[in-house]
N, C-alpha and C positions, 0 to 999 in steps of 0.2 A: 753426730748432728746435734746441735743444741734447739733446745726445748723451749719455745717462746711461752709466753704467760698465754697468749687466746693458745696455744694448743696442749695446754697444762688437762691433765683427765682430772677429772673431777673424783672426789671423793664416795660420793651418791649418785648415782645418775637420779636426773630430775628434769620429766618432761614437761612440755607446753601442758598437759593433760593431770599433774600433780599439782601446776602454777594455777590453773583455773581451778581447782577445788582447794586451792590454799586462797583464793582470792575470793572464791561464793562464801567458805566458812568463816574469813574472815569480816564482810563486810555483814554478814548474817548473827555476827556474834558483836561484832564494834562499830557496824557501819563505814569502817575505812572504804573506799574505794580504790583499789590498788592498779594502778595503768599501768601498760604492758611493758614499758621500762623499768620498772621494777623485779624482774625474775630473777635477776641476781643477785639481787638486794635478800630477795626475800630466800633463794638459795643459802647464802652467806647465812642468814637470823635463823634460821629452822635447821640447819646441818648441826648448829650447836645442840638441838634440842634433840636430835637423833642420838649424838655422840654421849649427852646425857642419858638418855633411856634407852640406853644398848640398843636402837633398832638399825638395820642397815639398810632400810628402805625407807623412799618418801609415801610408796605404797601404804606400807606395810603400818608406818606411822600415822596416816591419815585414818588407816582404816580403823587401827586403835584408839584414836583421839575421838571419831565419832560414835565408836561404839561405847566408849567409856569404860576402856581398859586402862586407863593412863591415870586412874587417881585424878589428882590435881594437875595434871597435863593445860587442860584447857588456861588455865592462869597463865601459863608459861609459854604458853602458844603466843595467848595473846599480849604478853608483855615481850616477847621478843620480835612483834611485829610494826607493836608501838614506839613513834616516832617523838625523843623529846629532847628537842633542841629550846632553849631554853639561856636566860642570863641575869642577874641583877637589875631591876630596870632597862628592861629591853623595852624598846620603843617609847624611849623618856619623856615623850611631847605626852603622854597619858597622865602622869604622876601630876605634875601639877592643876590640872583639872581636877582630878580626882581630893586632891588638897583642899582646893578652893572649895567643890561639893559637901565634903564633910565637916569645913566649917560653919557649913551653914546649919549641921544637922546635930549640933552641940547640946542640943534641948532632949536628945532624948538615946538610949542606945544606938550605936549603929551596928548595921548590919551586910557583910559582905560576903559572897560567895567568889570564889578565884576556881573555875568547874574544872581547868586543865593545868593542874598545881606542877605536875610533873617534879622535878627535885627540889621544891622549894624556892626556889629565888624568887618565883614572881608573887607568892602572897605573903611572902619578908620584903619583900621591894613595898607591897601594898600597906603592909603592918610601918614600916620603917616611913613610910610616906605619911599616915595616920599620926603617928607620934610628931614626927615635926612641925604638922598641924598643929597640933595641942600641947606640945613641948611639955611634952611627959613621956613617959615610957608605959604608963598606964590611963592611954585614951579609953575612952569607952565603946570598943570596939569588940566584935566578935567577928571574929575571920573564920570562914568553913573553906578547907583549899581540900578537892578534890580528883580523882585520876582516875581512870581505869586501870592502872599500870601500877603494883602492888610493891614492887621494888623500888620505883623514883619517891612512892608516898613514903617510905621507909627514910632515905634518905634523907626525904626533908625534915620529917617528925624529928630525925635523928640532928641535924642542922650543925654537920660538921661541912667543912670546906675547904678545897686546897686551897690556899692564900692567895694563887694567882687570879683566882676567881671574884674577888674583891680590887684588883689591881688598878681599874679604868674609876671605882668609886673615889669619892673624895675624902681625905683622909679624915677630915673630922668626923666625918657621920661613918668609914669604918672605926675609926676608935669609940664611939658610940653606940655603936646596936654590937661589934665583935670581939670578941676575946680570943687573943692568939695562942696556940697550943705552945705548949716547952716539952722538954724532952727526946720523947718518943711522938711528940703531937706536931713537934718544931715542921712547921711549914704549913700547918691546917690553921683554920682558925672557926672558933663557933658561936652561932647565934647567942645573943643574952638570953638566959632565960625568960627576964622580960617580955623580950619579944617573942619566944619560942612559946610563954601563954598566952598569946593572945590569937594565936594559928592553931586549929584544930584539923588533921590531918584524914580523911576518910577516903574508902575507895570506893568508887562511883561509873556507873557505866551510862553515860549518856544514852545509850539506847535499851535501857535497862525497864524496866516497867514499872518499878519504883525507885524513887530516888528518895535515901536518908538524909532531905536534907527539907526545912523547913523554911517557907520565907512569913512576910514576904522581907525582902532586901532592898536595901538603899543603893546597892550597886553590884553588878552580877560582871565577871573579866570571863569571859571567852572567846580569848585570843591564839588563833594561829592552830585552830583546832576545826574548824570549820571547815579547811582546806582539804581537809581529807574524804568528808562528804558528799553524796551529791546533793543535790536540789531540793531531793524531795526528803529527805534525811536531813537537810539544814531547814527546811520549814517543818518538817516534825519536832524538831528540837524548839527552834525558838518559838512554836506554838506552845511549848509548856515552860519556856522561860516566863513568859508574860504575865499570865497571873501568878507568877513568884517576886513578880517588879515591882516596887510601893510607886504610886505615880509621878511622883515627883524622880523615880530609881534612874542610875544610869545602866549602860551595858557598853562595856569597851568590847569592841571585837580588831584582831588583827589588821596589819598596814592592809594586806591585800583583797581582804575581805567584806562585802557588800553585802548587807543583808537587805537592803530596800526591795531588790527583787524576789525577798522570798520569804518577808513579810509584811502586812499591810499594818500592823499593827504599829512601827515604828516607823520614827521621824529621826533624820541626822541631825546631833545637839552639836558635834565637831568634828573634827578628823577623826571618823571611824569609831566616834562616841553616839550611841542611840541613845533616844527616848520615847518613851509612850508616845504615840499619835494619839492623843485625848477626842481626836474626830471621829477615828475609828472605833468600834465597838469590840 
């Protein structure tokens, strides 16, 4: 008799009763909120982290992870949970707004924070957008791009890329910010240096209780990250974006993403770009 995929045995057994204590620690640790579609998801991301640390239970793993048997476990927990989908200007209606913004702010440093960097692209898309504002390669800009997720900030820091990844951009501005790999690199291609000073790569846990990062800022990206929290974890958060916002500051948040309901303190400047509410206090 042949063996279909849904009656494939599992490697681990892994009940409803290991998914709700993978789903309390994690939102308890990063705020994710994980819905009940997900158990297989999160089956798949955590088997690996078993097969890593020789355990053969999701028990036996849990019960390690909270006791603090696992060393550095928790990092890995939570980066194999964390979700980062991610492209070179992704959702391109931003970039030019954000263009226009920093021309205006020529008078004095600027200052940007990008709080969900994941591999890079999107505060190289932000740096890359800066520069052709000012058509230099050295604007006066300070980019802080940050992550939870200690493997994607590596990546970016490191701002190597398969080629295909630059594919949809225009070829002038990739022969402009990339250098294409030879050799052994043939098919990568990596950030200019240039640009790769003017991103500074940190790991950061939004629900963290300090955050290494100082404003205030001319414009704060936290895009496509908010999704994963609930209500009252997206109004804890952007209650401490706000006095990090200079007032004049923007905040792009994702296409899907509304923050008007979950805080009073902002007003919509455009698609899914806020502003200070100056009314409110």
């Amino acid at each position: 008799m042949t063996q279909t995929k849904t009656d494939t045995v599992k490697e681990f057994n892994f009940t409803k009763s290991d998914f709700e204590r993978v789903r309390a620690l994690i939102y308890q640790r990063a705020g994710i909120s994980l819905a009940d579609s997900k158990q297989e998801m999160v089956y798949s991301r955590l088997a690996r982290r078993l097969r890593a640390t020789g355990i053969v239970s999701f028990g036996r793993y849990l019960d390690d992870l909270e006791a603090g048997r696992l060393g550095e476990e928790w990092e890995s927990f939570t980066n194999a949970l964390t979700t980062n989908l991610t492209s070179f200007f992704r959702e391109a209606h931003h970039f030019p707004l954000l263009a226009e913004h920093v021309k205006k702010l020529r008078d004095h440093p600027i200052q940007i924070w990008c709080s969900a960097a994941s591999t890079g692209e999107e505060p190289y898309s932000i740096a890359m957008t800066v520069c052709e504002a000012f058509n230099t390669l050295t604007p006066p800009v300070q980019i802080i791009a940050t992550d939870i997720d200690t493997n994607v900030l590596a990546t970016g820091a490191h701002g190597v890329y398969a080629i295909d990844r630059i594919e949809k951009m225009e070829p002038e501005r990739a022969r402009r910010f990339f250098l294409r790999g030879k050799g052994d690199q043939d098919g990568m291609v990596r950030v200019r240096p240039e640009l790769r000073a003017l991103v500074t790569f940190k790991q950061l846990n939004l629900l963290g209780d300090g955050w290494p990062v100082k404003g205030p800022f001319d414009v704060i990206f936290c895009r496509n990250v908010m999704i994963y929290f609930d209500k009252a974890t997206q109004r804890k958060i952007l209650a401490r974006f706000v006095p990090l916002m200079k007032p004049d500051g923007l905040l792009f948040a994702g296409h899907s993403e509304n923050f008007l309901y979950v805080s009073e303190s902002l007003k919509l400047r455009g698609k899914t770009v806020y502003e200070l509410d100056g009314r409110k206090p």
